[in-house]
C-alpha atoms as an extended CHARMM CRD file, in Angstrom:
* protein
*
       204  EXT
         1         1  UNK       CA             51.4610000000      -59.5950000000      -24.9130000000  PROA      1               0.0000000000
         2         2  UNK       CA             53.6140000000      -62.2530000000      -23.0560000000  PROA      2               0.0000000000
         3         3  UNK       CA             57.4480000000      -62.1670000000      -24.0910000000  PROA      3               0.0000000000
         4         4  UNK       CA             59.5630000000      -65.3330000000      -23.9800000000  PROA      4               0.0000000000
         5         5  UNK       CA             61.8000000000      -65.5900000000      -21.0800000000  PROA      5               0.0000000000
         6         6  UNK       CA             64.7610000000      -67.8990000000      -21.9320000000  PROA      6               0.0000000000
         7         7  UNK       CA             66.6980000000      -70.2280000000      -19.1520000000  PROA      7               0.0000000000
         8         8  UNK       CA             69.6650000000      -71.4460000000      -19.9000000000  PROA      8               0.0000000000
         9         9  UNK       CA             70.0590000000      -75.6090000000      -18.9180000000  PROA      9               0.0000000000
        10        10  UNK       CA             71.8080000000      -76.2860000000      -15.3220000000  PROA      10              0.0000000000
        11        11  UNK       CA             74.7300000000      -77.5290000000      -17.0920000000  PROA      11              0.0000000000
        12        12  UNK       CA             76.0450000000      -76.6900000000      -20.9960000000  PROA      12              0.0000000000
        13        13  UNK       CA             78.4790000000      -78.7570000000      -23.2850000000  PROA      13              0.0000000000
        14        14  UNK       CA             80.6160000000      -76.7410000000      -25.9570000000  PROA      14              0.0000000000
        15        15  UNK       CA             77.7320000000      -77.0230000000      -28.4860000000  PROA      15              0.0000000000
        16        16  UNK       CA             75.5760000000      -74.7970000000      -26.4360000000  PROA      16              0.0000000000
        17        17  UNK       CA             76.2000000000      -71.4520000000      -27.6680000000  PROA      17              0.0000000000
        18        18  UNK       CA             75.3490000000      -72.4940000000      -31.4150000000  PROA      18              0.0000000000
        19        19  UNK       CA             72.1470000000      -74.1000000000      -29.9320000000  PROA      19              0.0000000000
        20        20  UNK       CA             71.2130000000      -70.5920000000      -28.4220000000  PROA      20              0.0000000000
        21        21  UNK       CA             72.1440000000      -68.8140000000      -31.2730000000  PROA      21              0.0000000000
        22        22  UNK       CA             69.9540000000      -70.3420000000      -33.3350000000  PROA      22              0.0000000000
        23        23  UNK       CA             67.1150000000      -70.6390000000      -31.0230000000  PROA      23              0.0000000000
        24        24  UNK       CA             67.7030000000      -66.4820000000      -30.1250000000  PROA      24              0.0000000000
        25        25  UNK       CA             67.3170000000      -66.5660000000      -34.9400000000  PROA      25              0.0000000000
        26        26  UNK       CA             64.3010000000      -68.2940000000      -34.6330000000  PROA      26              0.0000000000
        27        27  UNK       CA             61.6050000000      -65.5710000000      -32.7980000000  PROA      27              0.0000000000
        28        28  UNK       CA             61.0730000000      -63.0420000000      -30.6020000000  PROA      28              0.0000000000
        29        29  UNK       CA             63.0160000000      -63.8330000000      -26.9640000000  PROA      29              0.0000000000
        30        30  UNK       CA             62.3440000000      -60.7910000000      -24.2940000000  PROA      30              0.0000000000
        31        31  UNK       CA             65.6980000000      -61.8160000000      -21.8360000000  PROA      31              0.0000000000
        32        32  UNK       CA             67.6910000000      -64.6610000000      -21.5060000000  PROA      32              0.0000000000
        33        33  UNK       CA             68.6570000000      -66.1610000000      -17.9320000000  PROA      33              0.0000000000
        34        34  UNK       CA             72.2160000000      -67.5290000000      -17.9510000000  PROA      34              0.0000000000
        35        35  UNK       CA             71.6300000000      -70.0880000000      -14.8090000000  PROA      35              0.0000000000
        36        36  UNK       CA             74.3880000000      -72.7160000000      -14.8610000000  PROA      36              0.0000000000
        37        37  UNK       CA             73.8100000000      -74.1260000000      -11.4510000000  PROA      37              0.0000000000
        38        38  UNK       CA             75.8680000000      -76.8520000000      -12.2580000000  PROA      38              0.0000000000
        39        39  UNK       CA             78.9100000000      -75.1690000000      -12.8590000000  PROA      39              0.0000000000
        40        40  UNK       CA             81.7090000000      -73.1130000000      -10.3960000000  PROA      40              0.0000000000
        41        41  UNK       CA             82.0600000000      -69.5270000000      -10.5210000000  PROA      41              0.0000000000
        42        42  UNK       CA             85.2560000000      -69.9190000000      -12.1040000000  PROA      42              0.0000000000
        43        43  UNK       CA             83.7660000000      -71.8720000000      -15.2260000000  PROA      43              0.0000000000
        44        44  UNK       CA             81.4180000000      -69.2650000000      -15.4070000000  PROA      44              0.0000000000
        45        45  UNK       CA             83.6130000000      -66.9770000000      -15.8180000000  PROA      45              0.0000000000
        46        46  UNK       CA             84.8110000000      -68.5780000000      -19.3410000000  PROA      46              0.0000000000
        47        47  UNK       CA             81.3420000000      -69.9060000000      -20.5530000000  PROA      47              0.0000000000
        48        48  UNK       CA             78.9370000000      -67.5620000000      -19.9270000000  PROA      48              0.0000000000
        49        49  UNK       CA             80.9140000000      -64.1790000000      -21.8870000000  PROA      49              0.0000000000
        50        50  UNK       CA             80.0160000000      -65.8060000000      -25.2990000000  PROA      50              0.0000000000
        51        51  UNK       CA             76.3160000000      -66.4050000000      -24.5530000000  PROA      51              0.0000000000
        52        52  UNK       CA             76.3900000000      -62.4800000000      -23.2420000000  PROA      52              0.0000000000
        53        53  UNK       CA             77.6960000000      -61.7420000000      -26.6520000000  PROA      53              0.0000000000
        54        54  UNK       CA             75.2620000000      -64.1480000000      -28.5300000000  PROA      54              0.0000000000
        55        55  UNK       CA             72.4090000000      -62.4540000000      -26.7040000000  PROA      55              0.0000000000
        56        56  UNK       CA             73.3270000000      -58.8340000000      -27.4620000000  PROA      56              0.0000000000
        57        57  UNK       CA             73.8320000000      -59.4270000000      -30.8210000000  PROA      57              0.0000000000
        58        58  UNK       CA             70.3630000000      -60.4220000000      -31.0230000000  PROA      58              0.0000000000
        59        59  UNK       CA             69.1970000000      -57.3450000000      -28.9200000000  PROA      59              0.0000000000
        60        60  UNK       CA             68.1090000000      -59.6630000000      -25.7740000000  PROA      60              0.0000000000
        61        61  UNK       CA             68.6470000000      -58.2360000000      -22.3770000000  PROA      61              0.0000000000
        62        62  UNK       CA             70.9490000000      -61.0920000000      -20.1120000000  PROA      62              0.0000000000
        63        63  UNK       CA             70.2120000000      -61.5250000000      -16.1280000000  PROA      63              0.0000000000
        64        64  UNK       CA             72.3460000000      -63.5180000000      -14.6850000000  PROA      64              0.0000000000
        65        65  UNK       CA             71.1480000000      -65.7420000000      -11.8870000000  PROA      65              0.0000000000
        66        66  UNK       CA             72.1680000000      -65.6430000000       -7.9530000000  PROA      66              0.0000000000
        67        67  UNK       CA             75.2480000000      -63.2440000000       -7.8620000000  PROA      67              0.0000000000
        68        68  UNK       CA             74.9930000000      -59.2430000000       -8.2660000000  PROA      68              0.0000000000
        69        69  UNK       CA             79.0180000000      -59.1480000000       -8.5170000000  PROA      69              0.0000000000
        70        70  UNK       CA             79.6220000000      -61.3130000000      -11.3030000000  PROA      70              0.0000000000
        71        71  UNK       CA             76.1560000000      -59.9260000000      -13.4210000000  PROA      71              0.0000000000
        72        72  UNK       CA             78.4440000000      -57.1060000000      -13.5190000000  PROA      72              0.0000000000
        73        73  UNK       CA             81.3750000000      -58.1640000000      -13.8680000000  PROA      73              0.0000000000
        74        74  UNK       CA             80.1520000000      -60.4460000000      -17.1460000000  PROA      74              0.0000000000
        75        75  UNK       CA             78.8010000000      -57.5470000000      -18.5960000000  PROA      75              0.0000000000
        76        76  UNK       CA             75.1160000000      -58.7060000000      -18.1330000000  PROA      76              0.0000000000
        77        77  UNK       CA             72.3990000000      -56.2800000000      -18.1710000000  PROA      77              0.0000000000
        78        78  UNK       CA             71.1150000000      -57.4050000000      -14.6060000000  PROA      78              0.0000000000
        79        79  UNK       CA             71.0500000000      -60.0830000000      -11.8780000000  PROA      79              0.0000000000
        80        80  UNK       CA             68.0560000000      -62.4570000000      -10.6420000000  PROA      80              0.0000000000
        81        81  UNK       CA             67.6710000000      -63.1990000000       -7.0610000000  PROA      81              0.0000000000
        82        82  UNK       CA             65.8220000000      -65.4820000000       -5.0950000000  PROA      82              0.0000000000
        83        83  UNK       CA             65.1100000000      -65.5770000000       -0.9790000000  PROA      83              0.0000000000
        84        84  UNK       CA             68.1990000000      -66.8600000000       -0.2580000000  PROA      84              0.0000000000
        85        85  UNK       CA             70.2630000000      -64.9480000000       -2.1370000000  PROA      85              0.0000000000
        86        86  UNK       CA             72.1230000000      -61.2920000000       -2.1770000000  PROA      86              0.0000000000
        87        87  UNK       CA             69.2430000000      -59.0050000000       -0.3210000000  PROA      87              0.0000000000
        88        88  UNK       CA             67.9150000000      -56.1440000000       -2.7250000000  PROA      88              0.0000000000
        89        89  UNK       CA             69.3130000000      -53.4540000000       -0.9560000000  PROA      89              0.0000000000
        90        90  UNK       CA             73.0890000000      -54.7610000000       -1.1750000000  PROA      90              0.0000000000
        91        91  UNK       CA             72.0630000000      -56.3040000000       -4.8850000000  PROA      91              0.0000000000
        92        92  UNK       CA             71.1450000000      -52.7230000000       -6.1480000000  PROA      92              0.0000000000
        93        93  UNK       CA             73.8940000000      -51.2740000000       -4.3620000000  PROA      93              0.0000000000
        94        94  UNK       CA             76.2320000000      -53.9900000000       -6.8260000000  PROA      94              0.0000000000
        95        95  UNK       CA             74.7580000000      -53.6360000000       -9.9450000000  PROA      95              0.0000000000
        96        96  UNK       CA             73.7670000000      -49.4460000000       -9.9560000000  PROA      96              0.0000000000
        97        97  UNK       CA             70.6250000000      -48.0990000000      -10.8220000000  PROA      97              0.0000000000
        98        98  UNK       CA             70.4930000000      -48.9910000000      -14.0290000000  PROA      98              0.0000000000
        99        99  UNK       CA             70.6440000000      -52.4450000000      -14.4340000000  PROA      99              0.0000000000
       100       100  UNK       CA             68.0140000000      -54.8900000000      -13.8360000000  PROA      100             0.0000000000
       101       101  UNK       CA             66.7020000000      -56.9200000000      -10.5750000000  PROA      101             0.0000000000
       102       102  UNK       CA             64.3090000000      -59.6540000000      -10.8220000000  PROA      102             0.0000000000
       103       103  UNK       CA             63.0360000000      -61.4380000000       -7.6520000000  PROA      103             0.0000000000
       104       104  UNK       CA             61.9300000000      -64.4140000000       -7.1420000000  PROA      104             0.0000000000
       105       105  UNK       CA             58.5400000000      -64.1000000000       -4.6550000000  PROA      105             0.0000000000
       106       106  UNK       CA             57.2670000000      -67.9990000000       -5.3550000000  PROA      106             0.0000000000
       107       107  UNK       CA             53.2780000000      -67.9360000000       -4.6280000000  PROA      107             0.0000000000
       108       108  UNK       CA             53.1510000000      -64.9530000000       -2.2890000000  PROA      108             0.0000000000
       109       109  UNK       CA             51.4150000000      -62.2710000000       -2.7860000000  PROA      109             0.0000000000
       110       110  UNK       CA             53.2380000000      -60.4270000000       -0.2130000000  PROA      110             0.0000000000
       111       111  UNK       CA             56.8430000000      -61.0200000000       -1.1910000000  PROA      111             0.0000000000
       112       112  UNK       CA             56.0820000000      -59.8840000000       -4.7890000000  PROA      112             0.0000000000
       113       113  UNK       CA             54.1180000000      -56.0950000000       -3.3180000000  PROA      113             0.0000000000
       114       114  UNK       CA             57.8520000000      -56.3800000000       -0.9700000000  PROA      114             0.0000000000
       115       115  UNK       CA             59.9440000000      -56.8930000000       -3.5200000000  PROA      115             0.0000000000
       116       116  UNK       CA             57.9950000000      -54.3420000000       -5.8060000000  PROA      116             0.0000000000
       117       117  UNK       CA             58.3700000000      -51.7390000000       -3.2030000000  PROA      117             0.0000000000
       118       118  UNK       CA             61.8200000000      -51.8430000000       -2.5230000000  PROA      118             0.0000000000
       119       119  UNK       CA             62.1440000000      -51.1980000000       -6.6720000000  PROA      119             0.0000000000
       120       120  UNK       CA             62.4250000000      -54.7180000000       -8.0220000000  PROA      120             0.0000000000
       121       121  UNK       CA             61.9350000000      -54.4560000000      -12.2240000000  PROA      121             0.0000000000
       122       122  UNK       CA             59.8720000000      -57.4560000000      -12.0120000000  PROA      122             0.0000000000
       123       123  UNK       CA             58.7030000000      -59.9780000000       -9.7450000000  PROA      123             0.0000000000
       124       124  UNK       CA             58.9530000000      -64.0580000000      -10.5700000000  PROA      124             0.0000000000
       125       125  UNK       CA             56.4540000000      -66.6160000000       -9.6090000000  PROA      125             0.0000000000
       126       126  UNK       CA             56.2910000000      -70.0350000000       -9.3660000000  PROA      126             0.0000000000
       127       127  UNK       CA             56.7230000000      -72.9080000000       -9.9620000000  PROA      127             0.0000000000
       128       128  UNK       CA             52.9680000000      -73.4130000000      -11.9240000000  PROA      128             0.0000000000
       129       129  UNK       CA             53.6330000000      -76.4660000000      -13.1230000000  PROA      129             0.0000000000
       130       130  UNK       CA             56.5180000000      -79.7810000000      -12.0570000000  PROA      130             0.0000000000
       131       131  UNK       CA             59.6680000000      -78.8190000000      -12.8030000000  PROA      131             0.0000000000
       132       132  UNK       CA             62.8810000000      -81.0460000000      -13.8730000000  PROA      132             0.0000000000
       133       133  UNK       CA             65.1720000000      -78.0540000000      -13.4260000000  PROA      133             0.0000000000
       134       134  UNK       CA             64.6380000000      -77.4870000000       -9.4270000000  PROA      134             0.0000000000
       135       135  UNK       CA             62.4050000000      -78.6680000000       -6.3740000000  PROA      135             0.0000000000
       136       136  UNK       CA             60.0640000000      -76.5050000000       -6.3770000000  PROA      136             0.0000000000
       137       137  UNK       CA             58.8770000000      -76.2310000000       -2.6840000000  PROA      137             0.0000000000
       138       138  UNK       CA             55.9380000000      -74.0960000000       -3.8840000000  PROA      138             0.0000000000
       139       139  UNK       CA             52.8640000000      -74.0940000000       -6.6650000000  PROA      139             0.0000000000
       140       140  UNK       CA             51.6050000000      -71.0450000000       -8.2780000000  PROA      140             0.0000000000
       141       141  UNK       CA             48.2850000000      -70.6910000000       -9.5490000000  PROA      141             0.0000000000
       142       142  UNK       CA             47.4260000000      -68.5170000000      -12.6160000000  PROA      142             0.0000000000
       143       143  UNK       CA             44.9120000000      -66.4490000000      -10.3460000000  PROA      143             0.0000000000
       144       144  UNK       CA             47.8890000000      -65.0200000000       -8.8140000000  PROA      144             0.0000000000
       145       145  UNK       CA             49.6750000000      -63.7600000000      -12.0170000000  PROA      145             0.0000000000
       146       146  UNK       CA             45.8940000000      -62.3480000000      -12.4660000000  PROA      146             0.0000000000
       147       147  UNK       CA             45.4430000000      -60.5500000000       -9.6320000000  PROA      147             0.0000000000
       148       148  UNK       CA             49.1970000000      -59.1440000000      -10.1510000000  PROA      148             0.0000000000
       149       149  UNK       CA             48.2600000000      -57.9160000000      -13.4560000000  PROA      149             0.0000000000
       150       150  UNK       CA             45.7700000000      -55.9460000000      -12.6310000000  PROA      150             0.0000000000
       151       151  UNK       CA             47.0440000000      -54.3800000000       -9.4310000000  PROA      151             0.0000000000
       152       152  UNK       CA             50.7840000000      -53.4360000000      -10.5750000000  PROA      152             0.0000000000
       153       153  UNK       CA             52.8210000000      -52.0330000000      -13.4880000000  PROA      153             0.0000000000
       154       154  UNK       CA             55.6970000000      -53.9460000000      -12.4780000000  PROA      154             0.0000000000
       155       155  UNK       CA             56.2260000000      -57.0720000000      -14.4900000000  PROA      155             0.0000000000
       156       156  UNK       CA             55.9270000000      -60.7550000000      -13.6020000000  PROA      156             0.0000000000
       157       157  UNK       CA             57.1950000000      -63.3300000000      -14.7230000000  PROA      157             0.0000000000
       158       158  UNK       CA             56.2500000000      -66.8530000000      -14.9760000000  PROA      158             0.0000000000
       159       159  UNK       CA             58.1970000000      -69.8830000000      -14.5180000000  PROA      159             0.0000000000
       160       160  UNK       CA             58.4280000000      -73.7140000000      -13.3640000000  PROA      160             0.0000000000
       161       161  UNK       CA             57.4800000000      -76.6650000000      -15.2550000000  PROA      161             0.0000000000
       162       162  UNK       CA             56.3020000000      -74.3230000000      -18.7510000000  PROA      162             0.0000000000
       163       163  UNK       CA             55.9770000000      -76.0950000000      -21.9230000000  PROA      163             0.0000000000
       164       164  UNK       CA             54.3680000000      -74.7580000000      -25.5450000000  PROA      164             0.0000000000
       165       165  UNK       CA             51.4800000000      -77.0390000000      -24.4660000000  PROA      165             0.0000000000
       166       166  UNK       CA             50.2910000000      -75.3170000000      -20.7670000000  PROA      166             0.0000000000
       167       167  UNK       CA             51.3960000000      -72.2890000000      -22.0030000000  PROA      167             0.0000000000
       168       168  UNK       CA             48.0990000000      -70.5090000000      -22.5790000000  PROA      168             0.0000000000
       169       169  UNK       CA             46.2010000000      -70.1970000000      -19.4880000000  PROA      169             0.0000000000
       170       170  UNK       CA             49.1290000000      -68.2300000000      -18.2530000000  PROA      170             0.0000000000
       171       171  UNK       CA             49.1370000000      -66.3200000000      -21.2360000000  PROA      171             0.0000000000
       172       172  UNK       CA             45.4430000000      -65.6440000000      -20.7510000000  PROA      172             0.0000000000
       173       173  UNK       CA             46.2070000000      -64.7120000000      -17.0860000000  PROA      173             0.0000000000
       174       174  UNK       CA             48.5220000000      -61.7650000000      -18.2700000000  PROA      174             0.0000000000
       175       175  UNK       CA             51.9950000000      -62.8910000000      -17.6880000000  PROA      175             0.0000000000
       176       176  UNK       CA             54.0060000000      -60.1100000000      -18.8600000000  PROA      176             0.0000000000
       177       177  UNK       CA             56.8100000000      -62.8330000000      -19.6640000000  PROA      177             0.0000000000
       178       178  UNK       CA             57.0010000000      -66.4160000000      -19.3100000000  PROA      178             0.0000000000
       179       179  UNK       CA             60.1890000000      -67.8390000000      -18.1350000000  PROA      179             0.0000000000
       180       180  UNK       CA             61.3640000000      -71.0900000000      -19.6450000000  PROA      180             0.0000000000
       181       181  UNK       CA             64.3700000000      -73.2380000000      -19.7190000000  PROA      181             0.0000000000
       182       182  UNK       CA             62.9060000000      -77.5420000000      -20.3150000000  PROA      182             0.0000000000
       183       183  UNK       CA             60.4390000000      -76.5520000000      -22.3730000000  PROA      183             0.0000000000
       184       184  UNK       CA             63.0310000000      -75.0140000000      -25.1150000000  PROA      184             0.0000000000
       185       185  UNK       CA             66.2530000000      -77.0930000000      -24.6540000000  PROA      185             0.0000000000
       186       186  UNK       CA             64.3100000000      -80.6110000000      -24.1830000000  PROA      186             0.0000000000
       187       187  UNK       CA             61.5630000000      -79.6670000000      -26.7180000000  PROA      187             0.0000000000
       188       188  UNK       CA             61.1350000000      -82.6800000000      -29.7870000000  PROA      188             0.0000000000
       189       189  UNK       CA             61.9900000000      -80.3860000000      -32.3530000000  PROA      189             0.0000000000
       190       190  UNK       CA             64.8690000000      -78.3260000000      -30.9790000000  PROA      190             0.0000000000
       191       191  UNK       CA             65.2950000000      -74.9640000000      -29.2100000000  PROA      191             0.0000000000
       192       192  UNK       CA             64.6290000000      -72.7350000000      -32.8500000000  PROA      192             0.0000000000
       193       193  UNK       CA             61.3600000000      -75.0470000000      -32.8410000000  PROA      193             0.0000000000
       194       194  UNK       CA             60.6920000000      -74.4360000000      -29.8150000000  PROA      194             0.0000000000
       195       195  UNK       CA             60.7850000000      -70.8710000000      -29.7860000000  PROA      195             0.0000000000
       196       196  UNK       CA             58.5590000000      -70.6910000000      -33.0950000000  PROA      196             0.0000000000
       197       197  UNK       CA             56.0090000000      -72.7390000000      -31.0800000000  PROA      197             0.0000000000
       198       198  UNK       CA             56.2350000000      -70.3900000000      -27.7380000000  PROA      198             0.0000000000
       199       199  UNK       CA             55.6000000000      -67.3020000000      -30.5730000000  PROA      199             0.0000000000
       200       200  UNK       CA             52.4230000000      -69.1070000000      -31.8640000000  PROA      200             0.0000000000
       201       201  UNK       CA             51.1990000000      -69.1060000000      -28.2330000000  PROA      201             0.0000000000
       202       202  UNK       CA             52.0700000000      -65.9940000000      -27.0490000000  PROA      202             0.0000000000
       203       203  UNK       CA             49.9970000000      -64.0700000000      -29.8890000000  PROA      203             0.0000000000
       204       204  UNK       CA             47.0910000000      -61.7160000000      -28.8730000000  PROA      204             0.0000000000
Protein backbone atom coordinates (compact mmCIF):
# COMPACT_ATOMS: atom_id res chain seq x y z
CA UNK A 1 0.00 0.00 0.00
CA UNK A 2 1.27 3.50 -1.14
CA UNK A 3 2.07 5.94 1.89
CA UNK A 4 1.70 9.71 1.50
CA UNK A 5 4.86 11.52 1.04
CA UNK A 6 4.44 15.18 2.18
CA UNK A 7 6.50 18.33 0.53
CA UNK A 8 6.62 21.18 2.18
CA UNK A 9 5.82 24.58 -0.31
CA UNK A 10 9.16 26.42 -1.70
CA UNK A 11 8.43 29.21 0.51
CA UNK A 12 6.18 29.28 4.07
CA UNK A 13 4.48 32.33 5.86
CA UNK A 14 4.06 32.13 9.80
CA UNK A 15 0.71 30.31 9.36
CA UNK A 16 2.40 27.31 7.97
CA UNK A 17 3.08 25.18 10.81
CA UNK A 18 -0.74 25.21 11.96
CA UNK A 19 -1.55 24.35 8.27
CA UNK A 20 0.76 21.18 8.61
CA UNK A 21 -0.41 20.35 11.79
CA UNK A 22 -3.62 19.93 10.86
CA UNK A 23 -3.06 18.37 7.59
CA UNK A 24 -0.35 15.71 9.57
CA UNK A 25 -4.42 15.29 12.13
CA UNK A 26 -6.16 14.58 9.19
CA UNK A 27 -4.65 10.84 7.84
CA UNK A 28 -2.04 8.71 7.53
CA UNK A 29 1.37 10.76 6.17
CA UNK A 30 4.52 8.17 5.76
CA UNK A 31 7.47 11.27 5.85
CA UNK A 32 7.36 14.73 5.42
CA UNK A 33 10.01 16.66 3.13
CA UNK A 34 10.90 20.05 4.64
CA UNK A 35 12.11 21.70 1.10
CA UNK A 36 12.11 25.50 1.48
CA UNK A 37 14.02 26.32 -1.62
CA UNK A 38 13.08 29.68 -1.28
CA UNK A 39 14.57 30.42 1.83
CA UNK A 40 18.59 30.87 3.17
CA UNK A 41 20.14 28.43 5.32
CA UNK A 42 20.03 30.77 8.03
CA UNK A 43 16.07 31.09 7.94
CA UNK A 44 16.05 27.58 7.94
CA UNK A 45 17.59 27.32 10.73
CA UNK A 46 14.58 29.15 12.72
CA UNK A 47 11.60 27.77 10.60
CA UNK A 48 12.09 24.45 9.95
CA UNK A 49 12.76 23.16 14.08
CA UNK A 50 8.95 23.62 14.70
CA UNK A 51 7.76 21.64 11.66
CA UNK A 52 10.50 18.82 12.96
CA UNK A 53 8.61 18.99 16.17
CA UNK A 54 5.07 19.07 14.52
CA UNK A 55 6.07 16.00 12.55
CA UNK A 56 7.36 13.88 15.44
CA UNK A 57 4.62 14.50 17.43
CA UNK A 58 2.59 12.92 14.89
CA UNK A 59 5.10 9.95 14.52
CA UNK A 60 6.20 11.10 10.78
CA UNK A 61 9.76 10.55 9.85
CA UNK A 62 11.35 14.31 8.46
CA UNK A 63 14.07 14.32 5.43
CA UNK A 64 15.28 17.29 4.87
CA UNK A 65 16.10 18.28 1.32
CA UNK A 66 19.73 19.06 -0.32
CA UNK A 67 22.10 19.33 2.78
CA UNK A 68 23.35 16.16 4.93
CA UNK A 69 24.87 18.76 7.62
CA UNK A 70 21.96 20.65 8.52
CA UNK A 71 19.39 17.21 8.34
CA UNK A 72 21.46 16.63 11.28
CA UNK A 73 21.95 19.35 12.75
CA UNK A 74 17.84 20.09 12.75
CA UNK A 75 17.33 16.97 14.27
CA UNK A 76 15.68 15.40 11.11
CA UNK A 77 15.54 11.78 10.71
CA UNK A 78 17.40 11.93 7.22
CA UNK A 79 18.45 14.00 4.19
CA UNK A 80 17.20 13.83 0.37
CA UNK A 81 19.61 14.29 -2.36
CA UNK A 82 19.47 14.85 -5.85
CA UNK A 83 22.45 14.63 -8.77
CA UNK A 84 23.77 17.68 -7.95
CA UNK A 85 23.92 17.54 -4.57
CA UNK A 86 26.20 16.06 -1.50
CA UNK A 87 27.46 12.52 -3.20
CA UNK A 88 26.18 9.40 -1.12
CA UNK A 89 29.32 8.41 0.10
CA UNK A 90 30.16 11.88 1.89
CA UNK A 91 26.10 12.18 2.64
CA UNK A 92 26.21 8.84 4.67
CA UNK A 93 29.40 9.68 6.07
CA UNK A 94 27.24 13.14 7.57
CA UNK A 95 24.26 11.76 8.68
CA UNK A 96 25.61 7.98 10.24
CA UNK A 97 24.17 4.84 9.50
CA UNK A 98 21.15 5.27 10.85
CA UNK A 99 19.44 7.93 9.40
CA UNK A 100 17.79 8.02 6.15
CA UNK A 101 19.02 8.81 2.36
CA UNK A 102 16.68 9.24 -0.39
CA UNK A 103 17.95 9.87 -3.97
CA UNK A 104 16.65 11.37 -6.50
CA UNK A 105 17.37 8.99 -9.90
CA UNK A 106 14.64 11.02 -12.30
CA UNK A 107 13.59 8.35 -15.17
CA UNK A 108 16.68 6.15 -15.08
CA UNK A 109 16.69 2.97 -14.47
CA UNK A 110 20.29 2.93 -13.91
CA UNK A 111 20.76 5.73 -11.41
CA UNK A 112 18.02 4.21 -9.17
CA UNK A 113 19.98 0.15 -9.29
CA UNK A 114 23.31 2.95 -8.51
CA UNK A 115 21.91 4.61 -5.97
CA UNK A 116 20.33 1.31 -4.51
CA UNK A 117 23.68 -0.26 -4.47
CA UNK A 118 25.62 2.15 -2.79
CA UNK A 119 22.68 1.69 0.20
CA UNK A 120 20.23 4.44 -0.65
CA UNK A 121 16.75 3.72 1.66
CA UNK A 122 14.80 4.60 -1.30
CA UNK A 123 15.07 5.80 -4.67
CA UNK A 124 12.80 8.97 -6.14
CA UNK A 125 11.45 9.25 -9.58
CA UNK A 126 10.14 11.70 -11.59
CA UNK A 127 8.63 14.10 -12.46
CA UNK A 128 5.27 11.89 -13.89
CA UNK A 129 3.30 14.55 -14.35
CA UNK A 130 3.96 18.99 -14.90
CA UNK A 131 5.08 20.33 -12.02
CA UNK A 132 4.61 24.08 -10.55
CA UNK A 133 7.18 23.40 -7.84
CA UNK A 134 10.43 22.80 -10.24
CA UNK A 135 11.46 22.34 -14.04
CA UNK A 136 11.39 19.17 -14.37
CA UNK A 137 13.99 18.34 -17.14
CA UNK A 138 12.70 14.74 -17.15
CA UNK A 139 9.18 12.56 -17.41
CA UNK A 140 8.64 9.38 -15.66
CA UNK A 141 6.39 6.85 -16.78
CA UNK A 142 4.47 4.52 -14.38
CA UNK A 143 6.13 1.41 -16.20
CA UNK A 144 9.20 2.40 -14.52
CA UNK A 145 7.90 2.50 -10.87
CA UNK A 146 6.56 -1.09 -12.22
CA UNK A 147 9.41 -2.60 -13.24
CA UNK A 148 11.15 -1.17 -9.88
CA UNK A 149 8.61 -2.86 -7.88
CA UNK A 150 9.07 -5.95 -8.89
CA UNK A 151 12.84 -6.12 -9.18
CA UNK A 152 13.87 -4.38 -5.69
CA UNK A 153 12.96 -4.20 -1.99
CA UNK A 154 14.16 -0.82 -1.79
CA UNK A 155 11.45 1.77 -1.89
CA UNK A 156 10.48 4.35 -4.51
CA UNK A 157 9.02 7.06 -4.40
CA UNK A 158 6.94 9.05 -6.66
CA UNK A 159 6.85 12.62 -7.29
CA UNK A 160 6.26 15.68 -9.81
CA UNK A 161 3.10 17.16 -10.81
CA UNK A 162 0.78 14.47 -8.26
CA UNK A 163 -2.66 15.43 -7.51
CA UNK A 164 -5.69 13.20 -5.68
CA UNK A 165 -6.98 13.02 -9.28
CA UNK A 166 -3.77 11.12 -11.31
CA UNK A 167 -3.03 9.54 -8.33
CA UNK A 168 -4.11 6.00 -9.11
CA UNK A 169 -2.28 4.64 -11.95
CA UNK A 170 0.76 5.18 -9.84
CA UNK A 171 -0.84 3.63 -7.09
CA UNK A 172 -1.70 0.69 -9.32
CA UNK A 173 1.97 0.67 -10.52
CA UNK A 174 3.22 -0.04 -6.87
CA UNK A 175 4.66 3.14 -5.64
CA UNK A 176 5.72 2.35 -2.26
CA UNK A 177 5.09 6.21 -1.46
CA UNK A 178 3.95 9.02 -3.41
CA UNK A 179 5.62 12.26 -2.86
CA UNK A 180 3.52 15.40 -2.93
CA UNK A 181 3.81 18.99 -2.13
CA UNK A 182 0.91 21.20 -4.91
CA UNK A 183 -1.36 18.72 -4.72
CA UNK A 184 -1.84 19.18 -0.70
CA UNK A 185 -1.01 22.89 -0.05
CA UNK A 186 -2.92 24.24 -3.35
CA UNK A 187 -5.71 21.59 -3.07
CA UNK A 188 -9.63 23.41 -3.08
CA UNK A 189 -10.37 22.15 0.15
CA UNK A 190 -7.20 22.60 2.19
CA UNK A 191 -4.18 20.46 3.15
CA UNK A 192 -6.45 18.19 6.04
CA UNK A 193 -8.78 17.74 2.81
CA UNK A 194 -6.36 16.98 0.93
CA UNK A 195 -4.80 14.38 2.82
CA UNK A 196 -8.32 12.62 3.48
CA UNK A 197 -8.62 12.54 -0.35
CA UNK A 198 -4.84 11.09 -0.96
CA UNK A 199 -6.09 8.24 1.91
CA UNK A 200 -9.21 7.41 -0.22
CA UNK A 201 -6.79 6.76 -3.13
CA UNK A 202 -4.16 5.07 -1.67
CA UNK A 203 -6.51 2.13 -0.29
CA UNK A 204 -5.90 -1.51 -1.47
Amino acid sequence: MAELYILTPPRIDDGFERALDAALSAGPVGALQIRLKEHSREELLTLAPPLVKCAHRHGVAVVLNDDPQLAVDLGCDGVHIGQEDAPYALSRKTVGPARIIGVTCHDSRHLAMEAGEKGADYVAFGAFFDTATKAASTRADPALIEWWSELFEIPCVAIGGITVDNAPPLVAAGADYLAVSGGIWNYQGGPAAAVKAFAGVMKP
